[in-house]
C-alpha positions as CSV (number, residue, x, y, z in Angstrom):
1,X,41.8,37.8,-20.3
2,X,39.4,40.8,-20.4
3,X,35.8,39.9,-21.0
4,X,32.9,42.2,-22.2
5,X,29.7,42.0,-20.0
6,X,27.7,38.8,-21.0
7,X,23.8,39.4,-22.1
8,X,21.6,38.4,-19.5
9,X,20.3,35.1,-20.9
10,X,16.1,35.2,-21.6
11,X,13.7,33.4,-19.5
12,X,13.4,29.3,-20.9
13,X,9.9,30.0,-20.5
14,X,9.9,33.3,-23.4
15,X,12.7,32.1,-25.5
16,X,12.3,31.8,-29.1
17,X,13.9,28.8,-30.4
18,X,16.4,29.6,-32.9
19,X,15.4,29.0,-37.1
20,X,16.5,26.1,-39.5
21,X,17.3,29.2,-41.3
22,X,19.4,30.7,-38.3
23,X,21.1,27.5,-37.4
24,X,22.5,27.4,-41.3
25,X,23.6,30.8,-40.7
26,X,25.4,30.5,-37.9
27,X,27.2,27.4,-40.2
28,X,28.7,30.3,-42.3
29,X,27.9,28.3,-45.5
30,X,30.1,30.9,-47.3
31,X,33.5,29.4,-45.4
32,X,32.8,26.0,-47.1
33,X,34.9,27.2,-50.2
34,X,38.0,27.1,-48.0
35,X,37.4,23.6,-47.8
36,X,36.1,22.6,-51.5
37,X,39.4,24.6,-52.4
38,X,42.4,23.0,-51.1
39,X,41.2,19.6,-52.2
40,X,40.0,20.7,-56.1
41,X,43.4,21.7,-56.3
42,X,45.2,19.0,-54.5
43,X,42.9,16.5,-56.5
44,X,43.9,18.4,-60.0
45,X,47.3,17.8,-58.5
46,X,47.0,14.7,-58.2
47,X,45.5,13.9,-61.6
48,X,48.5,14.8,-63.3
49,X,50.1,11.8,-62.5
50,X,47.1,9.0,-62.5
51,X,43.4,8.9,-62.8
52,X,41.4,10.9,-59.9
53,X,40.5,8.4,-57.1
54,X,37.6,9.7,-56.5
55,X,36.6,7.9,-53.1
56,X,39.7,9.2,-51.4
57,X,38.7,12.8,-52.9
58,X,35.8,12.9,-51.6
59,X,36.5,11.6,-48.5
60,X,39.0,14.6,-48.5
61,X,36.2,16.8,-49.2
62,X,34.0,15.3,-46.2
63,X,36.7,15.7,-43.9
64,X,37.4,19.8,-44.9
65,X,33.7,20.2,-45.1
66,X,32.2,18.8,-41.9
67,X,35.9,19.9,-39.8
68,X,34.7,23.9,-41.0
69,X,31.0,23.4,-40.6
70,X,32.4,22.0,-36.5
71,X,34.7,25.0,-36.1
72,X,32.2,27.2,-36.9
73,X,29.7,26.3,-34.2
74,X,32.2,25.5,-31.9
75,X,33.5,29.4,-32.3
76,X,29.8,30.7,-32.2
77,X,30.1,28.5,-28.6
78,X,33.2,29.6,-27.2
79,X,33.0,33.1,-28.3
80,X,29.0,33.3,-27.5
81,X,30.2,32.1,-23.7
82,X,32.6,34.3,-23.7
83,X,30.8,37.7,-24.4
84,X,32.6,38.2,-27.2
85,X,29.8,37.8,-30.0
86,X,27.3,40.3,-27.7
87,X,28.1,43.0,-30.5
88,X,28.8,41.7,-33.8
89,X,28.5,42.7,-37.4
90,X,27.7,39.4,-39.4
91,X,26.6,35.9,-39.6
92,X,23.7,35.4,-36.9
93,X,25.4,33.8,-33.8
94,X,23.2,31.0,-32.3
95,X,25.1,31.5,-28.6
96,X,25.2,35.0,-28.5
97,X,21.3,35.1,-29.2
98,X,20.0,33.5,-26.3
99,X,18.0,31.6,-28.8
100,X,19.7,29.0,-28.3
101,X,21.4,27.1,-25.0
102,X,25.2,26.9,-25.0
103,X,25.6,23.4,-24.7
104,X,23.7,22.2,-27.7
105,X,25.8,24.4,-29.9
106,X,28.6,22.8,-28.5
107,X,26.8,19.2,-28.9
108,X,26.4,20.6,-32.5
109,X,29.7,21.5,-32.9
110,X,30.8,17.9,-31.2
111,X,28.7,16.3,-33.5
112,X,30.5,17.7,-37.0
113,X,33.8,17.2,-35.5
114,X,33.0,13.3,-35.0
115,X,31.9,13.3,-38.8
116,X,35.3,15.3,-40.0
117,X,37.2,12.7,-37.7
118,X,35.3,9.5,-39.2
119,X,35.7,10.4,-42.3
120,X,39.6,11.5,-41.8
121,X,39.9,7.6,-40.2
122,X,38.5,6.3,-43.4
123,X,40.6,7.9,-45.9
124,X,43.4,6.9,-43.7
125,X,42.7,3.5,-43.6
126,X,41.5,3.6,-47.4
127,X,44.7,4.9,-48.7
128,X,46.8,2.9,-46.0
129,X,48.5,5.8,-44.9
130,X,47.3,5.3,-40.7
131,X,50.2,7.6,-40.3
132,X,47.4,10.5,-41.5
133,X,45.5,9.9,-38.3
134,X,47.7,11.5,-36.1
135,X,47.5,14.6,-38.7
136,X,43.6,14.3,-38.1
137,X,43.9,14.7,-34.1
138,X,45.7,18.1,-34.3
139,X,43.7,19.4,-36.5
140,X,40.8,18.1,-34.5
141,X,42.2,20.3,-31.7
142,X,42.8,22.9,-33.8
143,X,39.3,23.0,-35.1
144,X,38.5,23.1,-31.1
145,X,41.1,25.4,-29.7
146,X,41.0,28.0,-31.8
147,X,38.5,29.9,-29.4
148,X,37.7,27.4,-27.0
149,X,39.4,26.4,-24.1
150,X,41.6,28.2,-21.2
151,X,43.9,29.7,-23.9
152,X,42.2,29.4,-27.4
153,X,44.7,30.6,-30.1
154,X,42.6,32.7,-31.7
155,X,42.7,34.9,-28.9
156,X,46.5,35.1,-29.2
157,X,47.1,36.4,-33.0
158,X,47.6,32.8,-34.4
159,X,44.5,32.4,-36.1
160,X,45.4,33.1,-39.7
161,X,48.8,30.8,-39.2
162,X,47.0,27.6,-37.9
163,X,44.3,28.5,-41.1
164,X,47.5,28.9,-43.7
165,X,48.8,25.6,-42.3
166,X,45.4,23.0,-42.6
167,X,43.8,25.2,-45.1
168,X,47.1,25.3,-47.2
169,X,49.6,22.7,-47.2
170,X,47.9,20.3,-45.0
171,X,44.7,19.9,-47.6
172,X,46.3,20.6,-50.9
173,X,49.4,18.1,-50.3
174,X,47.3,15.7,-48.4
175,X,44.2,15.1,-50.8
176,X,47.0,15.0,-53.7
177,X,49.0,12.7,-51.4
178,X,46.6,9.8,-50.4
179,X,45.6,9.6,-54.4
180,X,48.8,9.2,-55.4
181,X,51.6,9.3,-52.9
182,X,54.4,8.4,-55.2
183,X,54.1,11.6,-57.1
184,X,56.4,13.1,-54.4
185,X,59.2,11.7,-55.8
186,X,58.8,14.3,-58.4
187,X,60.3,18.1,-57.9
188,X,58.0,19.0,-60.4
189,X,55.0,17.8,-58.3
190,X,56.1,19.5,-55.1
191,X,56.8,22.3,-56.8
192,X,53.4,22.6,-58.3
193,X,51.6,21.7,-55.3
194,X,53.8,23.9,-52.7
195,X,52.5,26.9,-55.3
196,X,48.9,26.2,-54.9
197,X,49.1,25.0,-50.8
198,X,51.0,28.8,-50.1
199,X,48.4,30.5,-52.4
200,X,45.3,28.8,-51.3
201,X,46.3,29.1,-47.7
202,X,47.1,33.0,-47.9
203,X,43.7,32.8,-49.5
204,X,42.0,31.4,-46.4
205,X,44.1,33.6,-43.5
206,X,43.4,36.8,-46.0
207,X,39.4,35.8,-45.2
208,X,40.0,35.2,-41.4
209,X,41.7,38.4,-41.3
210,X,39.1,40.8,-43.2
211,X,36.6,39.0,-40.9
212,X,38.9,40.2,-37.4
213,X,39.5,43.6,-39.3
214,X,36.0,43.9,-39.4
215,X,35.7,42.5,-35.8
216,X,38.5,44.7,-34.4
217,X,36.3,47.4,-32.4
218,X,34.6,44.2,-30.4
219,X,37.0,42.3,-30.3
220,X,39.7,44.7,-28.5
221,X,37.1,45.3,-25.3
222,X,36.8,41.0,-25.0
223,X,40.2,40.6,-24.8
224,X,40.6,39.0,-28.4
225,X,44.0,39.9,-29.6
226,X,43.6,39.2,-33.1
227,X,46.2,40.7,-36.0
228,X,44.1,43.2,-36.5
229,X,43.4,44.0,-32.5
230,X,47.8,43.5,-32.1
231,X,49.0,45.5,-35.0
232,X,46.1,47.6,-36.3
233,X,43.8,48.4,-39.4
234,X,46.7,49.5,-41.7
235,X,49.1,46.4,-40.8
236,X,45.6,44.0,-41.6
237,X,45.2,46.3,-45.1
238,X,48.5,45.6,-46.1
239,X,49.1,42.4,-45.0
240,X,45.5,41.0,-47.0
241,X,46.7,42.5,-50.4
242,X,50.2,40.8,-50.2
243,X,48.0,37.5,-49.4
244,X,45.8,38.1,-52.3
245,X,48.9,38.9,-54.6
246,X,50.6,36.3,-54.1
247,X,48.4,34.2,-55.5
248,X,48.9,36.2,-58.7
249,X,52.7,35.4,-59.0
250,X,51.8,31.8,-58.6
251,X,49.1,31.4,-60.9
252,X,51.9,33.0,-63.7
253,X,54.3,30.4,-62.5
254,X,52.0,27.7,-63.1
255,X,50.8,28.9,-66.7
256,X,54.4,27.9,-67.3
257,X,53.7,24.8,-67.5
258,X,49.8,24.6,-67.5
259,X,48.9,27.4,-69.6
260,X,44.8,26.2,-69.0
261,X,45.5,27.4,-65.4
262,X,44.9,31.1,-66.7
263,X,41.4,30.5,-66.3
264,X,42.1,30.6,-62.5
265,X,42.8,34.2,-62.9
266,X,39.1,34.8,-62.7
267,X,39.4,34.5,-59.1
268,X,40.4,38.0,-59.1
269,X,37.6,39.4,-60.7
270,X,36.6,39.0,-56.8
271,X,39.7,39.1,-54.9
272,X,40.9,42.8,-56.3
273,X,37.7,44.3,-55.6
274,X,37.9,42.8,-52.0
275,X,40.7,44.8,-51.8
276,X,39.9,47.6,-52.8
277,X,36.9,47.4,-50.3
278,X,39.3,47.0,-47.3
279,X,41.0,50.0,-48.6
280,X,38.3,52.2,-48.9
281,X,35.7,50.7,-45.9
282,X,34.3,53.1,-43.9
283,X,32.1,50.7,-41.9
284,X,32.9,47.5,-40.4
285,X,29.9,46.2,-42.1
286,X,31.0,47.3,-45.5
287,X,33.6,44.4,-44.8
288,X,31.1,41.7,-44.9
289,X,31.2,41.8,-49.0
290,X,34.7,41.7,-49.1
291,X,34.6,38.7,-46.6
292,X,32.5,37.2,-49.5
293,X,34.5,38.1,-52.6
294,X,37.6,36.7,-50.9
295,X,35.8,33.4,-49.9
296,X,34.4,32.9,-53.3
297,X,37.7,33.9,-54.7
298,X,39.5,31.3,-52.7
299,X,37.0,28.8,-54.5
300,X,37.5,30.1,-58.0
301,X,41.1,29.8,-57.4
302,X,41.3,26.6,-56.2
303,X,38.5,24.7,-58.4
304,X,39.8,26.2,-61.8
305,X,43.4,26.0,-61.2
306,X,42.8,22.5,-60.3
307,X,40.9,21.9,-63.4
308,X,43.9,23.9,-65.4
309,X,46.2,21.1,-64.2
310,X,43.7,18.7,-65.1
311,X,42.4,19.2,-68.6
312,X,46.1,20.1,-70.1
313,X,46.2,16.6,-70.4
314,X,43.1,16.0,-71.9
315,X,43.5,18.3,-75.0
């Protein structure tokens, strides 16, 4: 794996120690509404058929929250040991910096993971469904392997598959399924729920693929073969509209039967002008708005349709 020369890290003695206001930064906040918006939806879902539990929700919510807030230190880690973050447009990286040493982003990064993981443990054994706890470890190493380690999938194109799958169907049918598992037995509620998990989770791989579009001229030199870096800027274009239009054709599907759900076509009062920024960029740093839009978009989409399903039954 090619590598780009690392920065030659500052003296101990002379290094400024990184900002509260850094640290949150190198979070990336904004990537908390691909968590809040697989398990809206999946609790809306859910509340079709019973009365929201709303411990296992929000232990749903702890569990997407703190697992993002762990991947995203552990990639400003990996990638900031790596050399890969030495050029970046974006988020302040904490590795990258010098500002901070390696291994207490990675300690960081540790530590969030743990609270993902105790919460996962609880909703498992809250619900009674131990079986989840095995779903829990791989996405554990998925939050970890996705730039760290020997081989880190990121590195390989597989990025926006692995964030379709836990981002997607993993959230949306899991928070719906340890509120009310029996629900399943229902065509209609897989059917409903499969719409929102493909939507939501082409919603989170389209923002993991503007942010390697806008990557791709640093990340080809370290030897990160993203989509973008494998099949180039017009395959990424194309490939982020059909992920934002989808969600279209799924919203009208739903209106079927929940007409409130048109609400949730506000999302795309962000998600088409995202798109119309990747097709008209001229600067990778023009991408960091449509990064944005899509990640809010993601949240309007989830939140709102979830509340469609919802409140139908409450008028």
């Amino acid at each position: 794996m090619a590598k780009t020369a690392s920065k030659k890290s500052p003296d101990p003695r002379t290094r400024k120690s990184a900002t509260l206001g850094q640290w949150i930064s190198a979070a990336r906040i904004r990537t908390l509404t691909l968590a809040v918006a697989p398990v809206a939806f999946g609790t809306g879902v859910a509340s079709i058929y019973q009365s929201v539990r709303w411990l296992e929700a929000s232990l749903c919510l702890a569990v997407a929250v703190f697992l993002q807030i762990g991947v995203n230190y552990a990639n400003d880690y990996s990638d900031g040991i790596r050399g890969t973050d030495n050029d970046r447009v974006g988020p302040f990286r904490l590795t990258a910096s010098g500002k901070v040493q390696s291994k207490l982003v990675r300690n960081v990064a540790f530590f969030f993971l743990a609270l993902g993981a105790a919460a996962g443990l609880t909703v498992a054994l809250v619900s009674n469904h131990l079986w989840l706890i095995a779903v829990g470890a791989v996405a554990m190493l998925a939050a970890w392997f996705y730039t760290g380690g020997k081989r880190p999938y990121g590195y390989a194109g597989l990025g926006e598959i692995v964030a379709f799958i836990f981002f997607g169907p993993v959230a949306v049918f899991g928070t719906a399924y340890v509120q009310v598992a029996t629900m399943f037995d229902d065509s209609t509620a897989i059917m409903v729920t499969t719409g929102g998990a493909v939507s939501i989770g082409l919603l989170a791989a389209a923002v993991l693929l503007v942010n390697n579009l806008r990557d791709l001229n640093t990340d080809a030199p370290a030897g990160k073969k993203t989509v973008s870096v494998r099949f180039g800027a017009l395959t990424s274009k194309v490939l982020f509209t059909l992920f934002v239009l989808v969600g279209m054709v799924q919203l009208g599907s739903l209106m079927i039967l929940y007409p409130l759900v048109v609400f949730a076509f506000a999302a795309y009062l962000l998600l088409l002008p995202a798109v119309l920024i990747v097709w008209t960029y001229r600067r990778p740093a023009e991408l960091v708005l449509a990064l944005k839009l899509t990640s809010l978009g993601a949240l309007v989409w989830g939140v709102v349709g979830g509340w469609g399903l919802h409140a139908f039954f409450l008028v």
